[in-house]
C-alpha positions as CSV (number, residue, x, y, z in Angstrom):
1,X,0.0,0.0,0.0
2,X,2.7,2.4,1.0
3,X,6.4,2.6,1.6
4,X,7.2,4.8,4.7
5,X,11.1,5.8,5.7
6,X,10.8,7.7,8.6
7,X,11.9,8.0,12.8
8,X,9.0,5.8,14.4
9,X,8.9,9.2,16.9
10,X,7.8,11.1,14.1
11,X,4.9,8.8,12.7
12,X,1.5,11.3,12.7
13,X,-1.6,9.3,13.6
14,X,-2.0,7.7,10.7
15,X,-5.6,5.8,11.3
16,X,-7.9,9.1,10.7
17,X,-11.5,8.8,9.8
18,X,-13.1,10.2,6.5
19,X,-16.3,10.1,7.6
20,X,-16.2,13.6,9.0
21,X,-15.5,17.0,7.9
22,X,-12.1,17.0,5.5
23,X,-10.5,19.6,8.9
24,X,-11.4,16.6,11.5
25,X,-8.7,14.1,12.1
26,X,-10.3,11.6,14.9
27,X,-9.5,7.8,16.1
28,X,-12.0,5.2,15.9
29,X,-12.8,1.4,15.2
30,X,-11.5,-0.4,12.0
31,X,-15.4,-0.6,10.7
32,X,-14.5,3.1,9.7
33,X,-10.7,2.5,8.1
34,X,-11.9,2.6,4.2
35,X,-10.8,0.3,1.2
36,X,-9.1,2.2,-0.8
37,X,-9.4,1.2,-5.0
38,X,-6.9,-1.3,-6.7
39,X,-4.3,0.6,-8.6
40,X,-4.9,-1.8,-11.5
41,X,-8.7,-0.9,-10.9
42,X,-11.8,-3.2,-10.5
43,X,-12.2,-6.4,-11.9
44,X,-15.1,-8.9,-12.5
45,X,-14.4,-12.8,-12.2
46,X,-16.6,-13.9,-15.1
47,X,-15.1,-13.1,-18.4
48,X,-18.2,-12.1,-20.4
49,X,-18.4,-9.0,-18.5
50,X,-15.9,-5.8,-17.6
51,X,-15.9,-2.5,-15.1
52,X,-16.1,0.5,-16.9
53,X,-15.7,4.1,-14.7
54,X,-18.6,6.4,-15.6
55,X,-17.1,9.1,-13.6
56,X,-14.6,10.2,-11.0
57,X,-13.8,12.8,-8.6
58,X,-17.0,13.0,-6.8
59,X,-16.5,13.9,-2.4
60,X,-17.5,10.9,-0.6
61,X,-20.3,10.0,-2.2
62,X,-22.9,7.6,-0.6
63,X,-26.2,7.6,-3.1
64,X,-27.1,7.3,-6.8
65,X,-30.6,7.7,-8.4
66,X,-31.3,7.6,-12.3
67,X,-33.4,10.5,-13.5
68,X,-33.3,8.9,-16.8
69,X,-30.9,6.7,-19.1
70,X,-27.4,8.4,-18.8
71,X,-28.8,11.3,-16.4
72,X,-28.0,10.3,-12.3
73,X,-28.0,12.0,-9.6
74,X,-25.5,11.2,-6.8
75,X,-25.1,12.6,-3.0
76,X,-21.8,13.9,-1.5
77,X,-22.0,13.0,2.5
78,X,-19.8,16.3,3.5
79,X,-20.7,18.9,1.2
80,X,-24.1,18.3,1.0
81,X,-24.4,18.7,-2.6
82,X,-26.7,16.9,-4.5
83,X,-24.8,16.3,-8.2
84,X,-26.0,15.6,-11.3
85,X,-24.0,13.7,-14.0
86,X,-25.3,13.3,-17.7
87,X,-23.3,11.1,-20.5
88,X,-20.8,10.7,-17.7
89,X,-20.1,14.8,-17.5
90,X,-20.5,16.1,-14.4
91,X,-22.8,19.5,-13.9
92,X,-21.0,22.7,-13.2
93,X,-23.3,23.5,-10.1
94,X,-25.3,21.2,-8.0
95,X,-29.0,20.5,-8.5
96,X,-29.1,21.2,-4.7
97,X,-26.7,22.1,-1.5
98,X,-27.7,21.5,1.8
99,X,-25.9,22.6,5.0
100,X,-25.0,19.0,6.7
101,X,-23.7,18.3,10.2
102,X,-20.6,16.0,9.4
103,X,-19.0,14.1,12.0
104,X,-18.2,10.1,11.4
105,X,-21.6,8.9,10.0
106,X,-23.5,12.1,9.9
107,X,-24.0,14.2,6.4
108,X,-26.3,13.4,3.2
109,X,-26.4,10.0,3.5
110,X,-29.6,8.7,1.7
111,X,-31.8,9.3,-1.6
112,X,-34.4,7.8,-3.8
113,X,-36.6,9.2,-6.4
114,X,-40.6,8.9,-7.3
115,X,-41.5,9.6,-11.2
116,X,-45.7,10.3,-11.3
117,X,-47.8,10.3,-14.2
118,X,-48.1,13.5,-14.7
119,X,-44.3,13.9,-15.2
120,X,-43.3,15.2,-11.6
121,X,-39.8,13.7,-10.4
122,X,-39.9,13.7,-6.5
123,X,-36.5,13.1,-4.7
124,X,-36.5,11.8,-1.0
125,X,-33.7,13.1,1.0
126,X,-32.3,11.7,4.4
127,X,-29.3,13.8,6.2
128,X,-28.3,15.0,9.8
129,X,-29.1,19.3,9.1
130,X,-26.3,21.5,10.2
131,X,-27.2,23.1,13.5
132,X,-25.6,26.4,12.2
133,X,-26.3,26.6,8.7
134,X,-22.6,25.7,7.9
135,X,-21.2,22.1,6.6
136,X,-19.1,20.4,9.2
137,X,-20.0,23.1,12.1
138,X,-20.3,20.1,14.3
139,X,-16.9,19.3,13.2
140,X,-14.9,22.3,13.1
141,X,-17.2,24.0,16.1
142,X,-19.0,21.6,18.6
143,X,-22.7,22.6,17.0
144,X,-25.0,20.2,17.7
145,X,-27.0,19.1,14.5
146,X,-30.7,20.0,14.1
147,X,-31.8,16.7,13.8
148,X,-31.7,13.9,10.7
149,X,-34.4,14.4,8.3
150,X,-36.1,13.2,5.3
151,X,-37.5,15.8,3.3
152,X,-39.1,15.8,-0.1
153,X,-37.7,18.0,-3.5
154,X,-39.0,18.2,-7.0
155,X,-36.7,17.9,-9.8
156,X,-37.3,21.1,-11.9
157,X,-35.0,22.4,-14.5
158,X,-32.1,21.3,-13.4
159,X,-32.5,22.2,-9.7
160,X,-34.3,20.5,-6.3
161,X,-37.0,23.0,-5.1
162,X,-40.4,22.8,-3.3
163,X,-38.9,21.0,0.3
164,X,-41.4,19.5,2.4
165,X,-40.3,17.7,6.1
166,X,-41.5,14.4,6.0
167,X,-39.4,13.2,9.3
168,X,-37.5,14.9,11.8
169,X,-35.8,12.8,14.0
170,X,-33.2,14.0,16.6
171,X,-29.8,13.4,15.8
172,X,-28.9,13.1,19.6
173,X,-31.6,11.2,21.2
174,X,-31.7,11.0,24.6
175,X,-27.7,10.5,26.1
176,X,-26.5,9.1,23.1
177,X,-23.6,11.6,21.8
178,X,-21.8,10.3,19.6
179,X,-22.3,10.4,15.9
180,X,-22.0,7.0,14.6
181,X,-24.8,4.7,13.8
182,X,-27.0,6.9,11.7
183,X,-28.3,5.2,9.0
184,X,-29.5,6.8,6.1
185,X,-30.5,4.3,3.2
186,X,-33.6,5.5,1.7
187,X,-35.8,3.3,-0.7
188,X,-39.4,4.4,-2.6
189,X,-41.0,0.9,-2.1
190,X,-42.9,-1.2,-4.7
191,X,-45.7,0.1,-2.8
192,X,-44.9,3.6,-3.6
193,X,-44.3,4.5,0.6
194,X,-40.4,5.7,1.5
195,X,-38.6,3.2,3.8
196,X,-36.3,4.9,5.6
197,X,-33.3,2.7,7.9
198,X,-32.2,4.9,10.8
199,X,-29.8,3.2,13.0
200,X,-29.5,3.2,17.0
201,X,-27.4,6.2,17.0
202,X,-24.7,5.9,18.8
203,X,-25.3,3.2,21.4
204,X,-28.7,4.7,22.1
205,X,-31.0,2.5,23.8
206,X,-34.8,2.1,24.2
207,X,-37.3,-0.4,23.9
208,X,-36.5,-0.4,20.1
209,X,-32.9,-2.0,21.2
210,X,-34.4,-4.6,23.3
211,X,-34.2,-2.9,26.1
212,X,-36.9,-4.1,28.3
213,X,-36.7,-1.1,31.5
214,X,-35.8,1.5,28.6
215,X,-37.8,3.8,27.6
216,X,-40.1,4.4,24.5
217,X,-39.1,3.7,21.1
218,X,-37.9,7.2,19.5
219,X,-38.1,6.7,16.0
220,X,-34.3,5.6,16.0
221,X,-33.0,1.3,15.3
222,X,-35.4,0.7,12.5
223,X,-36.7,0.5,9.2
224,X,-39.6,3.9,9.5
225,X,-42.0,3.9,6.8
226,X,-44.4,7.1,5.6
227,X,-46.2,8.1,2.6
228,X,-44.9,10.6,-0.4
229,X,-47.4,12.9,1.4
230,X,-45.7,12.2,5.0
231,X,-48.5,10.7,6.6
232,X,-48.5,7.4,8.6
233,X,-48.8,4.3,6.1
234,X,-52.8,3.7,6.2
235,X,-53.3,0.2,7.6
236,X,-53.2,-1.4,10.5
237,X,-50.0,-0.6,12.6
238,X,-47.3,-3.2,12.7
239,X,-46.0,-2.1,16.1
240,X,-48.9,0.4,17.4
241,X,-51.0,2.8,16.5
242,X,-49.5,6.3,18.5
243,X,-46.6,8.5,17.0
244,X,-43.7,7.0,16.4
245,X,-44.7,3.4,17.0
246,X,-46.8,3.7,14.0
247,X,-43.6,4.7,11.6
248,X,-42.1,1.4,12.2
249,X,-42.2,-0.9,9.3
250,X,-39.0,-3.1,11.2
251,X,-37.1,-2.6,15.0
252,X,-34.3,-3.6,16.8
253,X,-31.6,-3.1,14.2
254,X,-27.9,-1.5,15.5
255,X,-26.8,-0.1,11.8
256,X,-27.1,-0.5,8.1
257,X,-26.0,0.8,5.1
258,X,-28.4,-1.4,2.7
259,X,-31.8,-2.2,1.4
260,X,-33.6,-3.2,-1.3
261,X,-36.9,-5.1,-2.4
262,X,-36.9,-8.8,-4.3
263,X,-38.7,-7.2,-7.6
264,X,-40.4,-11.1,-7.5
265,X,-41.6,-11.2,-4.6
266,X,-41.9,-7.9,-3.1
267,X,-40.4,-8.7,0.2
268,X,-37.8,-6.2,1.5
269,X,-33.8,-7.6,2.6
270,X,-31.4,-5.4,4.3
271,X,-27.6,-5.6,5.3
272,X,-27.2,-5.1,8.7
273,X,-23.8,-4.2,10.4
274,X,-21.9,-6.2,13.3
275,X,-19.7,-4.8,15.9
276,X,-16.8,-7.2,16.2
277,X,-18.7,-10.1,14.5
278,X,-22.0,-11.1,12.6
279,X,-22.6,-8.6,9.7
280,X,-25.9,-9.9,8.6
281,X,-28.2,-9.7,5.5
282,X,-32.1,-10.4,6.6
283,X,-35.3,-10.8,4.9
284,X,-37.3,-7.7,6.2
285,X,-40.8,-8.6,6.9
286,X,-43.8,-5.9,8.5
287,X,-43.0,-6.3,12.2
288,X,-39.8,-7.9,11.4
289,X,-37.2,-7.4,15.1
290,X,-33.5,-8.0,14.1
291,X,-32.7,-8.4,17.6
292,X,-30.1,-5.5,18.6
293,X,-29.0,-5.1,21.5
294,X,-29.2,-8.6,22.9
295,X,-28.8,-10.8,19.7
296,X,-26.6,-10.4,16.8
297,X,-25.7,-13.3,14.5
298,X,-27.5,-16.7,14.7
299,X,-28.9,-16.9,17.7
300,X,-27.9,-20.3,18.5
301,X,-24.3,-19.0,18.2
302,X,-24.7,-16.8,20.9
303,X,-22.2,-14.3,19.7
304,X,-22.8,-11.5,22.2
305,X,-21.7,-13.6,24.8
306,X,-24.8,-13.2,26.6
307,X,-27.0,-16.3,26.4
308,X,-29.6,-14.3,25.2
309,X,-32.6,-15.6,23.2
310,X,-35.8,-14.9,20.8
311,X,-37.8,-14.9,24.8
312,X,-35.5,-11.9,25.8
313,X,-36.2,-9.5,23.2
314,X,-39.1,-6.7,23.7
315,X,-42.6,-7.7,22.5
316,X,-44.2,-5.0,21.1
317,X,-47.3,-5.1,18.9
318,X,-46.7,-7.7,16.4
319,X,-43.4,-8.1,16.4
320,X,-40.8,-10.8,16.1
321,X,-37.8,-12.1,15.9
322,X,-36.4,-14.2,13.1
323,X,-32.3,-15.4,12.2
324,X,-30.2,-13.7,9.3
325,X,-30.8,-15.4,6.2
326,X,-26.8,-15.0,5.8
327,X,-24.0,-14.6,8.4
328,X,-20.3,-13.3,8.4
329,X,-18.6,-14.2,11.4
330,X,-16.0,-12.0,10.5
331,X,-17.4,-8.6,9.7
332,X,-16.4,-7.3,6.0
333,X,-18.2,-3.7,7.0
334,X,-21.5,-4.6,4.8
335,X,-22.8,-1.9,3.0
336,X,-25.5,-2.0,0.4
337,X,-27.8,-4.7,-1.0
338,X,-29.0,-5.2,-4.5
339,X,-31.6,-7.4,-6.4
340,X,-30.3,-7.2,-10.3
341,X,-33.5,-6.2,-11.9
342,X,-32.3,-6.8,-15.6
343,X,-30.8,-10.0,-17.8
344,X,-28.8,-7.6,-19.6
345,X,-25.7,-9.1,-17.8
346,X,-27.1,-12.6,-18.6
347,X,-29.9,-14.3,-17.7
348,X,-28.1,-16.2,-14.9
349,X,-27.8,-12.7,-13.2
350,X,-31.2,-11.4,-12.7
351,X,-32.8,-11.1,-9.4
352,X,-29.3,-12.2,-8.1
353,X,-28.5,-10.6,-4.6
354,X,-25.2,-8.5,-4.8
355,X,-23.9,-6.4,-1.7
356,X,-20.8,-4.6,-0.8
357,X,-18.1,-3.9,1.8
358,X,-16.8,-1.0,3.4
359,X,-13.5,-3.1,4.5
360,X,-12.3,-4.7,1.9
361,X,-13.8,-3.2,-1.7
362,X,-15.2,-6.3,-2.7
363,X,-18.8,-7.0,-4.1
364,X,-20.6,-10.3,-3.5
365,X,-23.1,-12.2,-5.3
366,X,-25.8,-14.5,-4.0
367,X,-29.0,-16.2,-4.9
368,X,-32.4,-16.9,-3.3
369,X,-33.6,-20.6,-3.1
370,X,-36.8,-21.4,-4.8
371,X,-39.0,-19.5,-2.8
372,X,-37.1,-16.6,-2.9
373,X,-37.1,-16.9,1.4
374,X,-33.4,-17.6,1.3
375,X,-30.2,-17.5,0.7
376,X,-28.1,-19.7,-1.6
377,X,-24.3,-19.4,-1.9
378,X,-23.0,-19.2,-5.7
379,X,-20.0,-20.8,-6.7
380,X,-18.8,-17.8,-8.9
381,X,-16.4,-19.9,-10.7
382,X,-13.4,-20.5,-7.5
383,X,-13.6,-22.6,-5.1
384,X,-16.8,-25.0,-3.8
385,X,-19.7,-23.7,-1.6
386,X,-19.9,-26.6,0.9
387,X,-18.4,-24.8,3.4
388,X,-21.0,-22.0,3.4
389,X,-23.6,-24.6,3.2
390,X,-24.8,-23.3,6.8
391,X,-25.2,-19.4,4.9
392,X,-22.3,-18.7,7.5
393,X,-18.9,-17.4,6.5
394,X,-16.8,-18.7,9.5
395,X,-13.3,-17.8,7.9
396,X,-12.6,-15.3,5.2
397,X,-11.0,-17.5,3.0
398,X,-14.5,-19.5,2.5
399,X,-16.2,-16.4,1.0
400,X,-14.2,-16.7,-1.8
401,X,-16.7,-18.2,-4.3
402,X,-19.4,-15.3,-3.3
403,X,-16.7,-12.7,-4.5
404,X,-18.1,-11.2,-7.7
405,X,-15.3,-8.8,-7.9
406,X,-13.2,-6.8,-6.1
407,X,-10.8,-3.9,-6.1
408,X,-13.5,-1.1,-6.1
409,X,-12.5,0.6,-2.4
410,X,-15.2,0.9,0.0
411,X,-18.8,0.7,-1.8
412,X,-21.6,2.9,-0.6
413,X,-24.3,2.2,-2.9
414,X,-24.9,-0.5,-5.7
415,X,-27.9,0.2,-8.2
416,X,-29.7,-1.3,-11.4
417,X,-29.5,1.3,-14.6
418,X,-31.8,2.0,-16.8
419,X,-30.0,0.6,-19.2
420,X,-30.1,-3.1,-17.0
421,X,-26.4,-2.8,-16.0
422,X,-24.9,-2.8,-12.3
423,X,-23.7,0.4,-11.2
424,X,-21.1,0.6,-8.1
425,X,-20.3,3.8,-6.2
426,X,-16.9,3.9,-4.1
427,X,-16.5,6.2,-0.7
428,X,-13.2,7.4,-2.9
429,X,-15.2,9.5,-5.6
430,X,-15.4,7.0,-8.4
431,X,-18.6,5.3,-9.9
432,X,-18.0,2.5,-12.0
433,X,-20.9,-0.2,-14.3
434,X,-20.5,-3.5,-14.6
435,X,-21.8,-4.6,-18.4
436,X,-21.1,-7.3,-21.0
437,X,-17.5,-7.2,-22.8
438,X,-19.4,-6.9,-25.5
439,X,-20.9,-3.4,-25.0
440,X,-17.9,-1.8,-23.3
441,X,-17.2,1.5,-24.8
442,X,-13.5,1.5,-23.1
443,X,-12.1,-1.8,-23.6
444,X,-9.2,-2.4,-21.3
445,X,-7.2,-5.5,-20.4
446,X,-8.1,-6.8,-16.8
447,X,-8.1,-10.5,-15.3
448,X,-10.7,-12.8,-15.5
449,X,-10.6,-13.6,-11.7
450,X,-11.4,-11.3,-9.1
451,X,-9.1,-13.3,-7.2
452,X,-5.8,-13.8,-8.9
453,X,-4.3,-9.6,-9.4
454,X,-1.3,-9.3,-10.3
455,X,0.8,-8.0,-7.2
456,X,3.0,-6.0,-9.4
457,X,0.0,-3.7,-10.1
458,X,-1.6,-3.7,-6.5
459,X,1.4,-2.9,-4.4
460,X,4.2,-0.2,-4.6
461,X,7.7,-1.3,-5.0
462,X,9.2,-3.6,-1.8
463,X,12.4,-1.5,-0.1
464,X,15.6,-3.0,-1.0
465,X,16.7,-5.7,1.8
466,X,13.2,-6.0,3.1
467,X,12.2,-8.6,5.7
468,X,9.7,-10.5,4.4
469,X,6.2,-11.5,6.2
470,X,2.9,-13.2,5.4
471,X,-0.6,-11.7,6.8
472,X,-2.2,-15.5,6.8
473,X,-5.6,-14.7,8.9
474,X,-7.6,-14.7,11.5
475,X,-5.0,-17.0,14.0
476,X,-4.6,-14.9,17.3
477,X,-0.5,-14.6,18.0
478,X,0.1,-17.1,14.6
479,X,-1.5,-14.4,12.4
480,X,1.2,-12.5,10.9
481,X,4.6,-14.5,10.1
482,X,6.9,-15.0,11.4
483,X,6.1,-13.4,14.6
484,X,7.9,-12.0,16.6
485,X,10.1,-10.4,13.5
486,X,13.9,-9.5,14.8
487,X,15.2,-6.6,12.3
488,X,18.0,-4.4,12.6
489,X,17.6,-0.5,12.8
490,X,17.2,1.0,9.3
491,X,15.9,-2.2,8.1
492,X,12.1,-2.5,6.7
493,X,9.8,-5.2,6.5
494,X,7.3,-6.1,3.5
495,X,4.2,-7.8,5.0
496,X,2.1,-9.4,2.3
497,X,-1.8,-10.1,2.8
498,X,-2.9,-13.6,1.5
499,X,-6.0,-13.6,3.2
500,X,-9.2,-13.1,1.4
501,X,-10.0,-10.2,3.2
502,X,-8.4,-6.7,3.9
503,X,-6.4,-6.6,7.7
504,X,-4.1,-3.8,8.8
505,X,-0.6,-3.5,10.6
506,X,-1.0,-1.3,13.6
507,X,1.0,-0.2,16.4
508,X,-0.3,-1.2,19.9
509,X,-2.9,-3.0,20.8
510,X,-7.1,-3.2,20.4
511,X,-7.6,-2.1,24.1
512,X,-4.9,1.1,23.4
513,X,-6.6,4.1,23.4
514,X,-3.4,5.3,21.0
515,X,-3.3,2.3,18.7
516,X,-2.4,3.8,15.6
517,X,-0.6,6.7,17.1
518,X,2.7,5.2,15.8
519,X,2.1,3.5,12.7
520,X,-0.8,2.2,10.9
521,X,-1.2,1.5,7.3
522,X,-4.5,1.3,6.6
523,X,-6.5,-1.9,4.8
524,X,-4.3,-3.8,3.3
525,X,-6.5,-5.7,0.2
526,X,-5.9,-8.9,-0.3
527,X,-3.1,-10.0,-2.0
528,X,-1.6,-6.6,-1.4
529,X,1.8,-5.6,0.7
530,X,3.1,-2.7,2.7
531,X,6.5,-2.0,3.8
532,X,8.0,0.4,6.6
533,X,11.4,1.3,7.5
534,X,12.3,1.1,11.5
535,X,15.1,3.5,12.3
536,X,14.3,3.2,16.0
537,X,15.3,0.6,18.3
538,X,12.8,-1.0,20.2
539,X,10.0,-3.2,20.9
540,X,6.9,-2.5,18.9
541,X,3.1,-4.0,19.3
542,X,1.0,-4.3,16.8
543,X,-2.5,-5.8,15.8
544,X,-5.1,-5.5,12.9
545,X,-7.9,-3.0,13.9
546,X,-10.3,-4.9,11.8
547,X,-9.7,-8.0,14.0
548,X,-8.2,-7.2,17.1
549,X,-7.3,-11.0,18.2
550,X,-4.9,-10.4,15.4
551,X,-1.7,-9.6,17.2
552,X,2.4,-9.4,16.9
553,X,5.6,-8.2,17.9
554,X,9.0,-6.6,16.1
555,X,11.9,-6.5,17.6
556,X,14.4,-3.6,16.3
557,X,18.0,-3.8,17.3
């Protein structure tokens, strides 16, 4: 990834988070270290199809929405601005700017559009307003938002006009303070109402997290559902019928990034987000309680540590509780989830489940058994399913035949074109389609395998004399070899990931509240290296902040 020469005493803090304003420089869990894009760019394992960039340079981008063939709009999570891009030319000024609090999760985060009959484009909204009217004021001055809200616009001309407040939910409820776990995916559903995930915000806790003495559910750690109009959904409530029970279409979710209806069936999926384990995709149905904060995972795997079951959780209204339809044990940072609604990629493809990581830039493919209930591993040309047989991915290196492609950076949003390709939109600025080789207007040479890159194209030059190591996995003290690694002063060492999945070399430990502060060099992909020079003697910790059991020693003389 990068070749460093430099006194370890002079090392900045090197593990920073993006999420915030662009003048915030913060430490924070490895869910929120960032893939960053394959030098040799994306590639897609089967070798009828190819990537092709539509555009680049967009600001942490999180959401794209097709006004028509060629003509998307996308959302940048900092500025605010809502961009418009047509034949893959960005628009000198936005269709729309709005002032966004900024910190970690917070900003523009969501959008989906309506098209009516009468030719009126409506675009739904969700973002955390600025408290003082300036982007990143929570950032760069401690303002405390406004609130997250979803509002309503109509596209005119060129420009988002006519806002109407359809939610306004508090974007520090109760003694919650920090600003992670917001949410933010937006979806127009095939009934035509706006479903709207808003996560538990921070480690808030009510009786929406299972929280049996809490208090009242708040509107946050759940799917909310309202009309166009913003009215509550007429029919009979799910949950109950006072405000804001009656939003609630699904509870007792911590965070998600993703969802997206089976255009079969109907029936709504999400992704939902782990803390150190069980990143989850779930069929969604009305009343649907994911199980946050007691139950994460399988239940019968007990993962929390807390012997807690489906009798633990909070009743309310007609709720319940029901398993993931897929499991990681090992949490990629799921993002977004998408049925393919087109054959345009091949028949084999449509209504195929594909989702995305933050961690490691990879996108997945899946399919639904027969009654489209749940999930089926695909054996996307490496490798054999059998060990996913239980939908569980128990080591990284088993999720290898579910890998689609890789090499994108960290995904934020994966959408269906008009014109029945897959679009894929990267944190780092870039959107990308996936379409046949045949149609590709930029033909460029890439691998057929998702898995086999060429390490001279991934990974910057090695240092001369370098002491070589492996990144082999998930193994506690046996993770990175050799361990502990005796070097000289002035010497470097190369460590090379051959995991599946992305890990990091980073000083200290996961209990540190300074891990990081010496050296830290970010997700490693797989199949990728990094190198740094030690011209300090000394004894030196280090650990992968994605997977803290992941630990090792070097030993400068």
């Amino acid at each position: 990834m990068h070749n460093k020469r430099l006194p370890i005493s002079f090392f900045a803090l090197m593990f920073v988070i993006f999420f915030g304003a662009s003048s915030s420089t913060q430490t924070t869990y490895g869910a929120y270290s960032k893939a960053q894009p394959s030098q040799s760019g994306p590639v897609v394992n089967d070798p009828n199809l190819v990537v092709e960039k539509v555009v680049d340079g967009l600001e942490a981008p999180t959401s794209i929405a097709f006004l028509g063939n060629n003509d998307i709009l996308v959302t940048e999570k900092n500025t605010g601005n809502v961009i418009e891009i047509i034949d893959g030319k960005t628009r000198d000024t936005p269709v729309l700017d709005v002032q966004v609090a900024s910190d970690l999760e917070r900003g523009l985060l969501g959008m989906d559009i309506s098209k009516k009959n009468d030719g009126r484009v409506y675009v739904f909204l969700y973002y955390t307003e600025s408290g003082g009217g300036e982007d990143g004021d929570d950032v760069k001055d401690g303002v405390e938002p406004k609130g997250n809200v979803l509002k309503r616009f109509e596209y005119v001309d060129g420009k988002l006009i006519n806002p109407i407040t359809l939610l306004n939910l508090p974007a520090q409820p109760g003694t919650a303070d920090r600003s992670d776990h917001v949410g933010g995916k937006v979806v127009v559903g095939l009934d035509s109402n706006v479903y709207v995930m808003v996560g538990e915000m921070g480690g808030h806790r009510t009786l929406a997290q299972n929280i049996g003495d809490g208090p009242d559910a708040d509107g946050t750690g759940g799917i909310l559902r309202i009309t166009q109009n913003g009215k509550v959904v007429p029919a009979d409530p799910i949950f109950g019928d006072e405000m804001p029970l009656s939003l609630y279409y699904a509870m007792g979710i911590r965070n998600s990034f993703g969802m997206d209806f089976d255009p079969l069936t109907g029936n709504l999926w999400d992704t939902e987000n782990g803390p150190t384990m069980g990143d989850e995709i779930n069929l969604v149905e009305p009343g649907f309680n994911s199980g946050w904060a007691l139950i994460q995972g399988y239940e019968v795997d007990d993962d929390m540590d807390n012997d807690a079951m489906e009798d633990d959780l909070v009743q309310i209204g007609d709720g319940a509780y029901s398993d993931p339809e897929f499991v990681w044990k090992v949490p990629i940072g799921i993002t977004d989830i998408e049925f393919l609604k087109s054959s345009d990629l091949g028949q084999e493809y449509f209504g195929n489940l594909f989702v995305g990581d933050i961690n490691n830039g990879n996108l997945y493919r899946l399919t639904l058994d027969d009654d489209r209930t749940g999930i089926i591993a695909n054996d996307n040309f490496f490798g054999g399913t059998g060990s996913m047989s239980d939908n569980k991915v128990d080591t990284p290196n088993e999720m290898e035949p579910i890998i689609f492609a890789q090499g994108f950076g960290g995904i934020t949003d994966i959408e269906t074109g008009p014109d029945g390709y897959l679009y894929v939109l990267t944190y780092a600025g870039e959107l990308y389609r996936i379409l046949p080789m045949s149609e590709n207007s930029t033909p460029k040479s890439q691998s057929n395998s998702a898995t086999q890159n060429d390490d001279s194209d991934s990974s910057p030059p090695v240092p001369k004399d370098a002491i070589p190591a492996i990144i082999v996995g998930i193994y506690g003290d046996d993770s990175y070899l050799p361990n502990p690694i005796e070097i000289e002063a002035g010497q470097a060492i190369s460590w090379h990931n051959e995991d599946l999945v992305a890990h990091t070399v980073t000083s200290g430990s996961g209990d540190d509240s300074d891990g990081g502060s010496s050296f830290d060099s970010g997700p490693i992909l797989s199949k990728q290296s990094y190198s740094l020079t030690f011209d300090e003697p000394g004894s030196y910790e280090y650990y992968c902040v994605y997977h803290p059991s992941m630990v090792a020693n070097i030993h400068v003389n």
